[in-house]
PQR file with spaces between the fields and no chain letter, atoms N, CA, C, O and H, PARSE charges and radii, in Angstrom:
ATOM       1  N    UNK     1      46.362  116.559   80.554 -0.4000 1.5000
ATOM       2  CA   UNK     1      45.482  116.314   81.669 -0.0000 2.0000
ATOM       3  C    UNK     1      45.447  114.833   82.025  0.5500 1.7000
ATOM       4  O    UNK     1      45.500  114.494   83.207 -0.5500 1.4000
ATOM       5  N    UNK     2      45.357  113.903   81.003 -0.4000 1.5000
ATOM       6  CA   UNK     2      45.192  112.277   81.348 -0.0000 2.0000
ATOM       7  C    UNK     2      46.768  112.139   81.890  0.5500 1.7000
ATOM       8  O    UNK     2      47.022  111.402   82.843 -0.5500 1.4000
ATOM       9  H    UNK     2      45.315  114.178   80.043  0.4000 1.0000
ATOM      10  N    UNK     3      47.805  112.910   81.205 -0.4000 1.5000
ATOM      11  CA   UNK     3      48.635  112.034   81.991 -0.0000 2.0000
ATOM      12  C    UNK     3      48.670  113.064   83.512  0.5500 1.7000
ATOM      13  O    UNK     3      49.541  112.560   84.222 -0.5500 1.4000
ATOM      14  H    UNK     3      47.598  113.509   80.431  0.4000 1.0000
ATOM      15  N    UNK     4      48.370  113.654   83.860 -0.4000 1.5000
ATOM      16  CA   UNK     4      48.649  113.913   85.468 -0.0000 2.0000
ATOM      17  C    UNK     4      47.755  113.247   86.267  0.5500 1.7000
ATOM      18  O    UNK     4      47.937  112.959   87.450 -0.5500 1.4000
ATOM      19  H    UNK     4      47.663  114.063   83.283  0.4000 1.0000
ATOM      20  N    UNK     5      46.711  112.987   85.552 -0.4000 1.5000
ATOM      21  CA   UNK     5      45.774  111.657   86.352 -0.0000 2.0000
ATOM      22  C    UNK     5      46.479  110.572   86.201  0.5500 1.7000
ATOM      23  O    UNK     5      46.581  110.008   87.290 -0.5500 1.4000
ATOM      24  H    UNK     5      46.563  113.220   84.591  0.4000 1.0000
ATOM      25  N    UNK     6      46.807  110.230   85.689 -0.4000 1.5000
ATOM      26  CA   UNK     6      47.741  108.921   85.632 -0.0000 2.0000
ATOM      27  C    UNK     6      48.848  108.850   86.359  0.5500 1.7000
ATOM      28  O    UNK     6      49.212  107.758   86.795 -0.5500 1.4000
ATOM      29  H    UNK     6      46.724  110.688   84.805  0.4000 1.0000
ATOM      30  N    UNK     7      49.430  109.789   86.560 -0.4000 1.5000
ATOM      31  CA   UNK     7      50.469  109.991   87.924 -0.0000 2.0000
ATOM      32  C    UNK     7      50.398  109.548   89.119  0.5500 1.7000
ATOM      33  O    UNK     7      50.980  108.722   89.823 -0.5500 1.4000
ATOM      34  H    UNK     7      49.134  110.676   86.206  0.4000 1.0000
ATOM      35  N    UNK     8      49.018  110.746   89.239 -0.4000 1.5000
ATOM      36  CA   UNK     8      48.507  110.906   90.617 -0.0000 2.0000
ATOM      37  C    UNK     8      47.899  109.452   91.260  0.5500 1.7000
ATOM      38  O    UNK     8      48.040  109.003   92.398 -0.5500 1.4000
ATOM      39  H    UNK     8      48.546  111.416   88.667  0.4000 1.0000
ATOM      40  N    UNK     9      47.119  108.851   90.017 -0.4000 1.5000
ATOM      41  CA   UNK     9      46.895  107.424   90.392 -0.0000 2.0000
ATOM      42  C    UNK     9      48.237  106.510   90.618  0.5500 1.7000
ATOM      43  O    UNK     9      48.262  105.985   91.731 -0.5500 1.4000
ATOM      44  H    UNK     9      47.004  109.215   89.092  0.4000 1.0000
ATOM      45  N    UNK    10      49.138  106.278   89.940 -0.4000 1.5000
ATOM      46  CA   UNK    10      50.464  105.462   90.194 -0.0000 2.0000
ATOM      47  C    UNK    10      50.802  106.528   91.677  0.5500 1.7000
ATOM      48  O    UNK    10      50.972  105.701   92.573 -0.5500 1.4000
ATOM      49  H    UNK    10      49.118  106.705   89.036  0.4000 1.0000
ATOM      50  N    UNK    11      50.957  107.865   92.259 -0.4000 1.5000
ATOM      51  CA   UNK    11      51.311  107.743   93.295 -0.0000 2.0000
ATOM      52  C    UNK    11      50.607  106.894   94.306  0.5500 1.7000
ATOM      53  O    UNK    11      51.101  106.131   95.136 -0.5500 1.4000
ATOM      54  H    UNK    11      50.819  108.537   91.531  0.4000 1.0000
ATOM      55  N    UNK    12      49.259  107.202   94.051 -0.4000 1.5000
ATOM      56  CA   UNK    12      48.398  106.676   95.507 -0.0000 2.0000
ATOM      57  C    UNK    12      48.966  104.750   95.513  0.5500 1.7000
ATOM      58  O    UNK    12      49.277  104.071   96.492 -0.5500 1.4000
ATOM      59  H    UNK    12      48.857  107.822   93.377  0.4000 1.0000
ATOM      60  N    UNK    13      48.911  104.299   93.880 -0.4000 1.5000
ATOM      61  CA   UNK    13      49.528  103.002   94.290 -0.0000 2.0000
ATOM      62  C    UNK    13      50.096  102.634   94.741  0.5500 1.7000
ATOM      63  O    UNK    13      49.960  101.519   95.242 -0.5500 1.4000
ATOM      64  H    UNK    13      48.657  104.850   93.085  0.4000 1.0000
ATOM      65  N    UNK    14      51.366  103.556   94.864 -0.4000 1.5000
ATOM      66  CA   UNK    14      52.819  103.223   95.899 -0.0000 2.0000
ATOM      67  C    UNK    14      52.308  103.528   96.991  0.5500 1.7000
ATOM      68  O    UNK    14      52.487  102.619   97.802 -0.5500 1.4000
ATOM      69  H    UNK    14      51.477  104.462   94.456  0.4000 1.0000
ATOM      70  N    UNK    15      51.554  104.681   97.555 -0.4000 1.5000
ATOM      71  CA   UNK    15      51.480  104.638   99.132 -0.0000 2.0000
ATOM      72  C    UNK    15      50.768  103.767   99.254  0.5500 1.7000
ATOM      73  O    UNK    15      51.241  103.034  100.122 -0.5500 1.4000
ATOM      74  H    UNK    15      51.408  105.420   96.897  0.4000 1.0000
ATOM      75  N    UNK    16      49.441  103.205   98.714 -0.4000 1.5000
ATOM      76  CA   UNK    16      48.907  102.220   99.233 -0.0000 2.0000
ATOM      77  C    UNK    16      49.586  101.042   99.592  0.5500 1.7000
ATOM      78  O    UNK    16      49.255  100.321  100.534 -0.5500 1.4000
ATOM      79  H    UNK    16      49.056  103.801   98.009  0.4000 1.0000
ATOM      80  N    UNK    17      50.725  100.812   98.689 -0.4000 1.5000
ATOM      81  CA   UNK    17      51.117   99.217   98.391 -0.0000 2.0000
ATOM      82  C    UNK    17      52.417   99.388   99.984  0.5500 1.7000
ATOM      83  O    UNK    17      52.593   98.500  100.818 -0.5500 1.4000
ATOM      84  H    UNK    17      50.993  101.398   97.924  0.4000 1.0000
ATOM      85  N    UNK    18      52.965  100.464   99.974 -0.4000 1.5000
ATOM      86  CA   UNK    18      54.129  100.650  100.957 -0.0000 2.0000
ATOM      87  C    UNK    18      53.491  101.004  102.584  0.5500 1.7000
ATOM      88  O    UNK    18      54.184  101.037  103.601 -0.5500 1.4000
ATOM      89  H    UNK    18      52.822  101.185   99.297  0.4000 1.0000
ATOM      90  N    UNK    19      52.010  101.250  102.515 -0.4000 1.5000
ATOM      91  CA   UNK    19      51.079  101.469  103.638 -0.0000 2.0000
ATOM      92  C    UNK    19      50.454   99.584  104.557  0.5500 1.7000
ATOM      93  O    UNK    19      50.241   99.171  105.697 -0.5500 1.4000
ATOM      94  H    UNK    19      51.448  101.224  101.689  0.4000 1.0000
ATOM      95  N    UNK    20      50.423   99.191  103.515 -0.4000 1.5000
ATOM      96  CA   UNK    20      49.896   97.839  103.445 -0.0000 2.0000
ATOM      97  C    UNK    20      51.216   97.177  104.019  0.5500 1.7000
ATOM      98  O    UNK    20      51.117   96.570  105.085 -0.5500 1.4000
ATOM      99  H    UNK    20      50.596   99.526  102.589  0.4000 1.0000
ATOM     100  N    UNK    21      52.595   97.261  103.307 -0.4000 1.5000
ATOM     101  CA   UNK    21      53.601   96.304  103.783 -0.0000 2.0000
ATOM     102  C    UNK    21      54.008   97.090  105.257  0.5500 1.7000
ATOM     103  O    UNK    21      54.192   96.301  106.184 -0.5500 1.4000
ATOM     104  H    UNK    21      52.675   97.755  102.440  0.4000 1.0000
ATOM     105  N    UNK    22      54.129   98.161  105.501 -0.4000 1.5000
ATOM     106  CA   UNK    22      54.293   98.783  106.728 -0.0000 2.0000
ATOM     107  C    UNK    22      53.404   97.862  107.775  0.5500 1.7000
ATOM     108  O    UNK    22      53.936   97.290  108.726 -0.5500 1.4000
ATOM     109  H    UNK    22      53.980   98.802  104.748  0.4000 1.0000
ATOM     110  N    UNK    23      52.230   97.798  107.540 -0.4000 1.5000
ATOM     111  CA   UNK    23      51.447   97.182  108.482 -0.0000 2.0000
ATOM     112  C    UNK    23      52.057   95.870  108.818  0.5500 1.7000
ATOM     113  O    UNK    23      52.685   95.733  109.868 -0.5500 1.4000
ATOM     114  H    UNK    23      51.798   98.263  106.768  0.4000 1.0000
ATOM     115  N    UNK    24      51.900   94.905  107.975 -0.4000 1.5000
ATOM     116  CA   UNK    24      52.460   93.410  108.180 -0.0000 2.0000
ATOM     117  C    UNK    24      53.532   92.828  108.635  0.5500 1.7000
ATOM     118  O    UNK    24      53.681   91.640  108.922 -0.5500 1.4000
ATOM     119  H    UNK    24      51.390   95.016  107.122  0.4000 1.0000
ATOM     120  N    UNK    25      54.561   94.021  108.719 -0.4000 1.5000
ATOM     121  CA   UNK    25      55.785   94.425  109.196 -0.0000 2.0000
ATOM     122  C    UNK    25      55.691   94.540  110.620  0.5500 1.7000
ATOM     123  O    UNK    25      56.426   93.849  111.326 -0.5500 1.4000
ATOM     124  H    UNK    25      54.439   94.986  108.486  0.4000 1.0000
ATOM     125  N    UNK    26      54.537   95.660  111.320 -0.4000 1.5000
ATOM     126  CA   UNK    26      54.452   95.974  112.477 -0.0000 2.0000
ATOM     127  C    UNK    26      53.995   94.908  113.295  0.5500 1.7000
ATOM     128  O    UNK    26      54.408   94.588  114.409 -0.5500 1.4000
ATOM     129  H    UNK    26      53.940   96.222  110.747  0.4000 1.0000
ATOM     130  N    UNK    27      52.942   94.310  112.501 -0.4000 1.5000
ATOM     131  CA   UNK    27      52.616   92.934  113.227 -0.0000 2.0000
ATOM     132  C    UNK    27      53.315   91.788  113.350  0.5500 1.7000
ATOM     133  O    UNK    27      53.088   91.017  114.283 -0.5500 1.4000
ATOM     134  H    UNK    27      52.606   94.569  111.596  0.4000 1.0000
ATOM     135  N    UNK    28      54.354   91.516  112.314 -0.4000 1.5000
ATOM     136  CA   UNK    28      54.875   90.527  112.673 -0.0000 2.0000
ATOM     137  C    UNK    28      56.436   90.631  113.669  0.5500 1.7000
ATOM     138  O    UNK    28      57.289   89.770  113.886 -0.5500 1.4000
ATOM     139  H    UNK    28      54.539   92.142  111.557  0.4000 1.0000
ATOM     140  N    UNK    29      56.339   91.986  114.094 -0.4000 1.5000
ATOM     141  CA   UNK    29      57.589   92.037  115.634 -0.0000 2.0000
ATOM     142  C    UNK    29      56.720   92.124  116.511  0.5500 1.7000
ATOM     143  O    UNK    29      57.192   92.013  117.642 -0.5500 1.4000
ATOM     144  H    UNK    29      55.646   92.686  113.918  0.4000 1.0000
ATOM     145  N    UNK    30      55.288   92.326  116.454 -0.4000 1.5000
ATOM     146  CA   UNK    30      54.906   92.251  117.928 -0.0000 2.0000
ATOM     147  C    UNK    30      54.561   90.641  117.966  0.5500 1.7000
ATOM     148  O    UNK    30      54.034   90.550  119.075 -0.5500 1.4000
ATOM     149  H    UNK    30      54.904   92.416  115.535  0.4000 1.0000
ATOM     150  N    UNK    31      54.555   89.431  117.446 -0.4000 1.5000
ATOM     151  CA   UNK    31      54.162   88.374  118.049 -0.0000 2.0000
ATOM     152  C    UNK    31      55.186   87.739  118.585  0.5500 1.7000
ATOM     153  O    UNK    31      56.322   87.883  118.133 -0.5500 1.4000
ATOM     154  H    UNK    31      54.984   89.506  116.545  0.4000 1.0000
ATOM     155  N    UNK    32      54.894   86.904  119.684 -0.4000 1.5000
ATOM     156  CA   UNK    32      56.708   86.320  120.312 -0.0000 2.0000
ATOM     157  C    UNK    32      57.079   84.996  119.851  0.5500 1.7000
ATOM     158  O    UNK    32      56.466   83.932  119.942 -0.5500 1.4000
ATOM     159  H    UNK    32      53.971   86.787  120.050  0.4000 1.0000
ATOM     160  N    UNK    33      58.371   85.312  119.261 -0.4000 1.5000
ATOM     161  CA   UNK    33      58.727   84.556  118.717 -0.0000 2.0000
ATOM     162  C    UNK    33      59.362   82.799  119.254  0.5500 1.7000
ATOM     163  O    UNK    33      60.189   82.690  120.158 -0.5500 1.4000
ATOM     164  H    UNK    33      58.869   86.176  119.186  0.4000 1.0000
ATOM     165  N    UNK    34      58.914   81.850  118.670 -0.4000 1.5000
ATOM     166  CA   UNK    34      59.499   80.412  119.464 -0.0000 2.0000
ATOM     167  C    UNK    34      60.771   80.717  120.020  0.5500 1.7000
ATOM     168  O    UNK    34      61.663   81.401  119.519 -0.5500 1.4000
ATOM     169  H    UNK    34      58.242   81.938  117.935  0.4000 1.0000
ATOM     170  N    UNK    35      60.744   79.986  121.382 -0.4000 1.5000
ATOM     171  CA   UNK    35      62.142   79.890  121.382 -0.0000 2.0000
ATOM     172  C    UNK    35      62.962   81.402  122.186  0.5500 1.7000
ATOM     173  O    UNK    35      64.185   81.508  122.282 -0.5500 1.4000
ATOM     174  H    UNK    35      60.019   79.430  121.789  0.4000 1.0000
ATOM     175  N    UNK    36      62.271   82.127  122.536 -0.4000 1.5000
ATOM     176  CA   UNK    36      62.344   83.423  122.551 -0.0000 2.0000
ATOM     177  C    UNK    36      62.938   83.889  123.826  0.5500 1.7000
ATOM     178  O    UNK    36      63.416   84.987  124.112 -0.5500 1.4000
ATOM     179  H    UNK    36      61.277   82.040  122.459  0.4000 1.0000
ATOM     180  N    UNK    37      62.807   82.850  124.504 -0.4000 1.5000
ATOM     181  CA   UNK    37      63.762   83.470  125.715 -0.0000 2.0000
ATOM     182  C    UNK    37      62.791   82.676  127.148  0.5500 1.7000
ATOM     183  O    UNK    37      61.563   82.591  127.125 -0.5500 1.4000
ATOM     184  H    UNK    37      62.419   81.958  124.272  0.4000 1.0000
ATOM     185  N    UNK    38      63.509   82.253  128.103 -0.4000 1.5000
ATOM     186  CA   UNK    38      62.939   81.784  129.737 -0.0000 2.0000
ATOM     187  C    UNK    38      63.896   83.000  130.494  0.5500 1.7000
ATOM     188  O    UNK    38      64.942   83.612  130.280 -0.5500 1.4000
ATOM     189  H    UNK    38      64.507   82.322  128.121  0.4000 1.0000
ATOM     190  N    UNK    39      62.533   82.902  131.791 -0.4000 1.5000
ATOM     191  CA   UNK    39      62.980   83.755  132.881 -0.0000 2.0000
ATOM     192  C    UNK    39      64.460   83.242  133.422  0.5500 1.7000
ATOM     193  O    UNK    39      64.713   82.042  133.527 -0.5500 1.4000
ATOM     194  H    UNK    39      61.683   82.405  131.965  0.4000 1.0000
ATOM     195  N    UNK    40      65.242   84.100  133.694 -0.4000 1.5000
ATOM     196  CA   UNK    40      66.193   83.984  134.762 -0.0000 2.0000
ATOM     197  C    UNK    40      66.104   83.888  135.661  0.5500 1.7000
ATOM     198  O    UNK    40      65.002   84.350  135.955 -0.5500 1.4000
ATOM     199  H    UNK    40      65.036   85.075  133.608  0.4000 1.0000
ATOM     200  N    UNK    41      66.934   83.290  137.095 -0.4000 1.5000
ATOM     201  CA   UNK    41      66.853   83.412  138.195 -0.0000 2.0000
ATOM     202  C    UNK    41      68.412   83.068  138.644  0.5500 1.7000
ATOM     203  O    UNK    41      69.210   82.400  137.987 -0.5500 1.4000
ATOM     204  H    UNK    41      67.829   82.915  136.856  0.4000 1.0000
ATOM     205  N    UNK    42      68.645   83.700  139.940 -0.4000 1.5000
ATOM     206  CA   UNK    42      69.961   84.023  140.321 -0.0000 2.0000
ATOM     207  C    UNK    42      69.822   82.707  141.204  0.5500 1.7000
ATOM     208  O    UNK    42      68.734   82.440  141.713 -0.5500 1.4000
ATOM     209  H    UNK    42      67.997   84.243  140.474  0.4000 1.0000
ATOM     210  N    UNK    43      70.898   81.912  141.378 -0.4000 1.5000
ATOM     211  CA   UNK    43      71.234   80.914  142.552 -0.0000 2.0000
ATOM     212  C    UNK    43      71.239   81.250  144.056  0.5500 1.7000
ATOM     213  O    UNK    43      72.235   81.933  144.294 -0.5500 1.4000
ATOM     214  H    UNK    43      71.782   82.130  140.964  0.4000 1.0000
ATOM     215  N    UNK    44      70.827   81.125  144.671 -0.4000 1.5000
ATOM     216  CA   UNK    44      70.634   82.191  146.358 -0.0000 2.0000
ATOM     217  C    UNK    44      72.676   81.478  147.066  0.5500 1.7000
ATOM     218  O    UNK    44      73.334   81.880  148.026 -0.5500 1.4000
ATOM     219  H    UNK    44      70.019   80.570  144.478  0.4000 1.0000
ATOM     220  N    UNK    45      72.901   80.710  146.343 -0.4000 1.5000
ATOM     221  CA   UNK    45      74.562   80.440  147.138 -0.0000 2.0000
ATOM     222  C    UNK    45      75.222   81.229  146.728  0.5500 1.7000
ATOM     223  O    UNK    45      75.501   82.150  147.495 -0.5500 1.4000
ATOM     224  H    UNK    45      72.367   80.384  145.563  0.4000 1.0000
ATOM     225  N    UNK    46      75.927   81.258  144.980 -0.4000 1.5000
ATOM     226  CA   UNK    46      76.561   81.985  144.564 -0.0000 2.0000
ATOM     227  C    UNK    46      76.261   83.136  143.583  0.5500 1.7000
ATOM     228  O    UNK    46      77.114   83.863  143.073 -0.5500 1.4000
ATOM     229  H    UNK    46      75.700   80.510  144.357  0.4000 1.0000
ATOM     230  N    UNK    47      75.205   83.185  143.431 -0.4000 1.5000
ATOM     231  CA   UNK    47      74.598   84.610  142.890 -0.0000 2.0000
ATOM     232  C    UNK    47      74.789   84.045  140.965  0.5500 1.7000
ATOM     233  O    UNK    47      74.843   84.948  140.131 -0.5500 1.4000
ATOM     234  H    UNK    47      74.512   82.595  143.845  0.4000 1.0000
ATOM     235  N    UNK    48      74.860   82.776  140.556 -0.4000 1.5000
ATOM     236  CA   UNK    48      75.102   83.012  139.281 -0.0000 2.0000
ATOM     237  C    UNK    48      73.650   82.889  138.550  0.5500 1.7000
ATOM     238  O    UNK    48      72.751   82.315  139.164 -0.5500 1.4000
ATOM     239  H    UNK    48      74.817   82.042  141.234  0.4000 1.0000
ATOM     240  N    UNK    49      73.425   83.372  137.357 -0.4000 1.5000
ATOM     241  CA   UNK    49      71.909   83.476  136.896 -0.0000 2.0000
ATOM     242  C    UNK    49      72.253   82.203  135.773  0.5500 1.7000
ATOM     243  O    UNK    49      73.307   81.918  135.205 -0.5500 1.4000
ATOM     244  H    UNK    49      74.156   83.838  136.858  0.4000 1.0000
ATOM     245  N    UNK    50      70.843   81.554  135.714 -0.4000 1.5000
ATOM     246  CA   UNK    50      70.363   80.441  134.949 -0.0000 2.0000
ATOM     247  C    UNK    50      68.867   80.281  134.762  0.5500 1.7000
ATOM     248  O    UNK    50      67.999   80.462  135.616 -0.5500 1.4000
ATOM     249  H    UNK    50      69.987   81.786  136.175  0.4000 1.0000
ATOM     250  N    UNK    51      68.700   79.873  133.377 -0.4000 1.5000
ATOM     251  CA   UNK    51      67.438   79.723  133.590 -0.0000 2.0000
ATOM     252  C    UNK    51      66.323   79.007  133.973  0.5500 1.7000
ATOM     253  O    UNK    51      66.345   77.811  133.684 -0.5500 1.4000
ATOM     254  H    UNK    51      69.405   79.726  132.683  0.4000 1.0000
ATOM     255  N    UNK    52      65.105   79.542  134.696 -0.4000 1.5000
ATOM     256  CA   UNK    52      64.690   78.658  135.694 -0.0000 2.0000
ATOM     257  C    UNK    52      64.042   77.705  135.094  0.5500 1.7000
ATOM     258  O    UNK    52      62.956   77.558  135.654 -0.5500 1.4000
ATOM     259  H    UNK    52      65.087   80.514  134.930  0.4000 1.0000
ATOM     260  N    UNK    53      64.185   76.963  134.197 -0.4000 1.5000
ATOM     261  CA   UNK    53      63.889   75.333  134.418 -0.0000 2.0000
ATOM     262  C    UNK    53      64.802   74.820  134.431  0.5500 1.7000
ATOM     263  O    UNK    53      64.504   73.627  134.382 -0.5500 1.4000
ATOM     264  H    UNK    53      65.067   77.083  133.742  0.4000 1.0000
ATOM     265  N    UNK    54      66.287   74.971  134.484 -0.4000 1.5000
ATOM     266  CA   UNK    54      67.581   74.537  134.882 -0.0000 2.0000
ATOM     267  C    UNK    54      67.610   74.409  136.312  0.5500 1.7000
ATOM     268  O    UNK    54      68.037   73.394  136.862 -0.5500 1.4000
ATOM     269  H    UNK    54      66.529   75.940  134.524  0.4000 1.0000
ATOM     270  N    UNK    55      67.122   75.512  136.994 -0.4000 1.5000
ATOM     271  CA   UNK    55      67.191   75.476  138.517 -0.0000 2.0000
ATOM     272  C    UNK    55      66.446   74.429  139.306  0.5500 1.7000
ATOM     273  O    UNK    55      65.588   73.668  138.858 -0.5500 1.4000
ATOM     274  H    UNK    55      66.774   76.336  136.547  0.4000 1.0000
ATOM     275  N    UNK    56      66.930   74.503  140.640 -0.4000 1.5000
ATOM     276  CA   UNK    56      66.644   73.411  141.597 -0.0000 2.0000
ATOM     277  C    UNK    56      66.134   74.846  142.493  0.5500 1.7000
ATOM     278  O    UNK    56      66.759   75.847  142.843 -0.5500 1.4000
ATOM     279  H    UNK    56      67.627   75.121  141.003  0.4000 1.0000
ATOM     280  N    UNK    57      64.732   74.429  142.670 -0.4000 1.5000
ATOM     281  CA   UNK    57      64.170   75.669  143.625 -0.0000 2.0000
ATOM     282  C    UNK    57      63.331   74.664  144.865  0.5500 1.7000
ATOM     283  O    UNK    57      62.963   73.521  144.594 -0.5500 1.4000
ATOM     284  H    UNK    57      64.225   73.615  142.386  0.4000 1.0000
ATOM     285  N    UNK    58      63.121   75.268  146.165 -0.4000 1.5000
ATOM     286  CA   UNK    58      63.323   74.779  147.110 -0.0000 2.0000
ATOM     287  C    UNK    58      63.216   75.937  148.285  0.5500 1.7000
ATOM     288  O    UNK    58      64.094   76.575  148.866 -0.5500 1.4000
ATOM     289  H    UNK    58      63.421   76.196  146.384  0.4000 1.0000
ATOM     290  N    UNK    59      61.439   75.948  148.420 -0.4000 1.5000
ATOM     291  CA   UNK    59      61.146   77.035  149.627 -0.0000 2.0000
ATOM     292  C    UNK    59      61.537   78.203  149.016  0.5500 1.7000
ATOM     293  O    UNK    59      62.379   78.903  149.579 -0.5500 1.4000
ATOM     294  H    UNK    59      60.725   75.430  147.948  0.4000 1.0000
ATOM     295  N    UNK    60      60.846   78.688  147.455 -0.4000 1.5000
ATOM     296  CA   UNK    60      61.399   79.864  147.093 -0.0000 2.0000
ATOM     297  C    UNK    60      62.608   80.395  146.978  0.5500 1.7000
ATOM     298  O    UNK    60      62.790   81.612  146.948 -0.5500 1.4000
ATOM     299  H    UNK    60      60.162   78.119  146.998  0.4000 1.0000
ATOM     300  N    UNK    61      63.724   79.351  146.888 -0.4000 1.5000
ATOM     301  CA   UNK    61      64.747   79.636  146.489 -0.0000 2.0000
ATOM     302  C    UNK    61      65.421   79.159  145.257  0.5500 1.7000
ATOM     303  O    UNK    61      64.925   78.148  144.759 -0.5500 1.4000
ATOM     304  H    UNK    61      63.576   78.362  146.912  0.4000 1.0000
ATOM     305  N    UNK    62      66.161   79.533  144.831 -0.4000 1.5000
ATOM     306  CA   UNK    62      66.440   78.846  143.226 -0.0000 2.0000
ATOM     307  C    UNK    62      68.039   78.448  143.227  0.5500 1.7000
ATOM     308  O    UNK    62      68.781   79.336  143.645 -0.5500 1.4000
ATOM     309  H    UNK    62      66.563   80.354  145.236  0.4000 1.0000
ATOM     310  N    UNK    63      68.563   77.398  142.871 -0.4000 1.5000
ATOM     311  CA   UNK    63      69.887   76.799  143.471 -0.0000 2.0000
ATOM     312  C    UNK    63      70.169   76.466  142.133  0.5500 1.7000
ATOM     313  O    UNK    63      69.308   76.114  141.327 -0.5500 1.4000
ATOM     314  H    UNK    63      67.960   76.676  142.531  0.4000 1.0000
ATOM     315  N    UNK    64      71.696   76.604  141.827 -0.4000 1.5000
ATOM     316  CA   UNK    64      72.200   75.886  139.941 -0.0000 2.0000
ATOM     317  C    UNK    64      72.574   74.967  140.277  0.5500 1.7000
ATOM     318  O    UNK    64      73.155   74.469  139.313 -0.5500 1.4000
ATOM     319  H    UNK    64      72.395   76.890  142.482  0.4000 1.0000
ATOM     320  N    UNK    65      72.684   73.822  141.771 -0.4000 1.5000
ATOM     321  CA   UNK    65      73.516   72.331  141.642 -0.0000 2.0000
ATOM     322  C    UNK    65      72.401   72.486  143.119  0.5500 1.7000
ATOM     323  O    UNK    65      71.802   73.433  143.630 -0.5500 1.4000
ATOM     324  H    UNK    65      72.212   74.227  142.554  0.4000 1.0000
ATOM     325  N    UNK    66      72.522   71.076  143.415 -0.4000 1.5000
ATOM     326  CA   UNK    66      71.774   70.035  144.588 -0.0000 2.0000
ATOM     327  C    UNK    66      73.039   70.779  146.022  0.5500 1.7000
ATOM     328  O    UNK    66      72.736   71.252  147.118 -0.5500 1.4000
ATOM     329  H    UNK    66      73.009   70.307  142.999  0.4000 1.0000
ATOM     330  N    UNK    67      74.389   70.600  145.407 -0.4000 1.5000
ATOM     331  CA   UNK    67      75.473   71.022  146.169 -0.0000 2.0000
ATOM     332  C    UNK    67      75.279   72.487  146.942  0.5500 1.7000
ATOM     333  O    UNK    67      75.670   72.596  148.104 -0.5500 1.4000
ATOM     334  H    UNK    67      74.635   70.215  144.517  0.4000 1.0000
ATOM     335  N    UNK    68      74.742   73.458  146.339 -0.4000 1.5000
ATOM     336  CA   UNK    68      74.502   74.637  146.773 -0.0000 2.0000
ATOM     337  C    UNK    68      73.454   74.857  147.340  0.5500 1.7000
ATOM     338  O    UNK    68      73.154   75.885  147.946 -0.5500 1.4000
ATOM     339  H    UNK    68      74.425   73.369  145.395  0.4000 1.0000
ATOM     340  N    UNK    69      72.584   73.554  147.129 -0.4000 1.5000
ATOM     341  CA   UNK    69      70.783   73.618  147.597 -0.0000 2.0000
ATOM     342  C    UNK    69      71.548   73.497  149.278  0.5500 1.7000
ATOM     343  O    UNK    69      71.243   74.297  150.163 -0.5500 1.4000
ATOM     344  H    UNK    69      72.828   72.718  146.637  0.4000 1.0000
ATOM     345  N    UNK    70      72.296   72.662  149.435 -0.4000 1.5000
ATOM     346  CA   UNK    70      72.207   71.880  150.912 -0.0000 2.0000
ATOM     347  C    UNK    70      73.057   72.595  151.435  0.5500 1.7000
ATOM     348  O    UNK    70      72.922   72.606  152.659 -0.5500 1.4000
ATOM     349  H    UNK    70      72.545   72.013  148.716  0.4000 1.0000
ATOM     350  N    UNK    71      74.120   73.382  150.966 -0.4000 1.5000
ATOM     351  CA   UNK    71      74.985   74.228  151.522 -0.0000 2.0000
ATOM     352  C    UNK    71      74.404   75.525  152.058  0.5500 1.7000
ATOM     353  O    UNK    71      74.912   75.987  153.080 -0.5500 1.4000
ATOM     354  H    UNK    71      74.230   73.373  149.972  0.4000 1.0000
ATOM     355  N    UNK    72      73.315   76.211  151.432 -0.4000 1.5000
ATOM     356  CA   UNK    72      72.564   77.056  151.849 -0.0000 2.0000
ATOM     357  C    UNK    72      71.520   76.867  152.877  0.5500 1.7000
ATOM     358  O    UNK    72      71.366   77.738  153.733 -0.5500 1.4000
ATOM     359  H    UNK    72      72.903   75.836  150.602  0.4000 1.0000
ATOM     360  N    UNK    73      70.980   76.076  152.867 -0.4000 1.5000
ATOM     361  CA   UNK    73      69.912   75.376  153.777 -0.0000 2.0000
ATOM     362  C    UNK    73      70.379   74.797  155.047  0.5500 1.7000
ATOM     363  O    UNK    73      69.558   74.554  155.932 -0.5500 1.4000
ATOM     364  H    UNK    73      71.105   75.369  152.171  0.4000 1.0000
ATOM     365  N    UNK    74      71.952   74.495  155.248 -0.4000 1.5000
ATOM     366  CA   UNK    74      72.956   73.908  156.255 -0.0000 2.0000
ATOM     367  C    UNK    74      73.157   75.532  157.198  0.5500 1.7000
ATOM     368  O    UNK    74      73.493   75.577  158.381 -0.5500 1.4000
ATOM     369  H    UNK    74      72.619   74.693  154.529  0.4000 1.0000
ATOM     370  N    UNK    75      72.892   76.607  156.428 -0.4000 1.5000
ATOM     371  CA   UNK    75      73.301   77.579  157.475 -0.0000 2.0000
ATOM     372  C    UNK    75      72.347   78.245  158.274  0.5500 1.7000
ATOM     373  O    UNK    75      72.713   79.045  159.134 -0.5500 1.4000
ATOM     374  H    UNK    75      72.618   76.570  155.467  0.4000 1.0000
């Protein structure tokens, strides 16, 4: 009899202990991580994507060189 209580207690330890790391697990993919990524935005001349603090934006438009700002704005 003591030892099937003694079992039954070492099981609940493992689920507890594997219930507990499950959790800390789940929480630490939902926080965002440094570094993790900037929005994109497409160049309105040649359609290439960069990210927008790279861009030159200008009346809601987002340009990857000064060259494509004025070439677009020329038409």
């Amino acid at each position: 009899m003591g030892k099937i209580i003694l079992v039954v207690l070492g099981l609940l330890l493992v689920y507890w202990i594997l219930r507990s790391y499950r959790r800390r697990v789940g929480r630490s993919d939902l926080r965002p991580q440094p570094g993790a990524g900037e929005d994109m935005v497409q160049c309105a001349q040649c359609g290439v994507h960069l990210p927008r603090s790279e861009s030159i934006t200008t009346q809601g438009g987002f340009y990857c060189s000064a060259e494509h700002q004025r070439q677009h704005q020329s038409h």
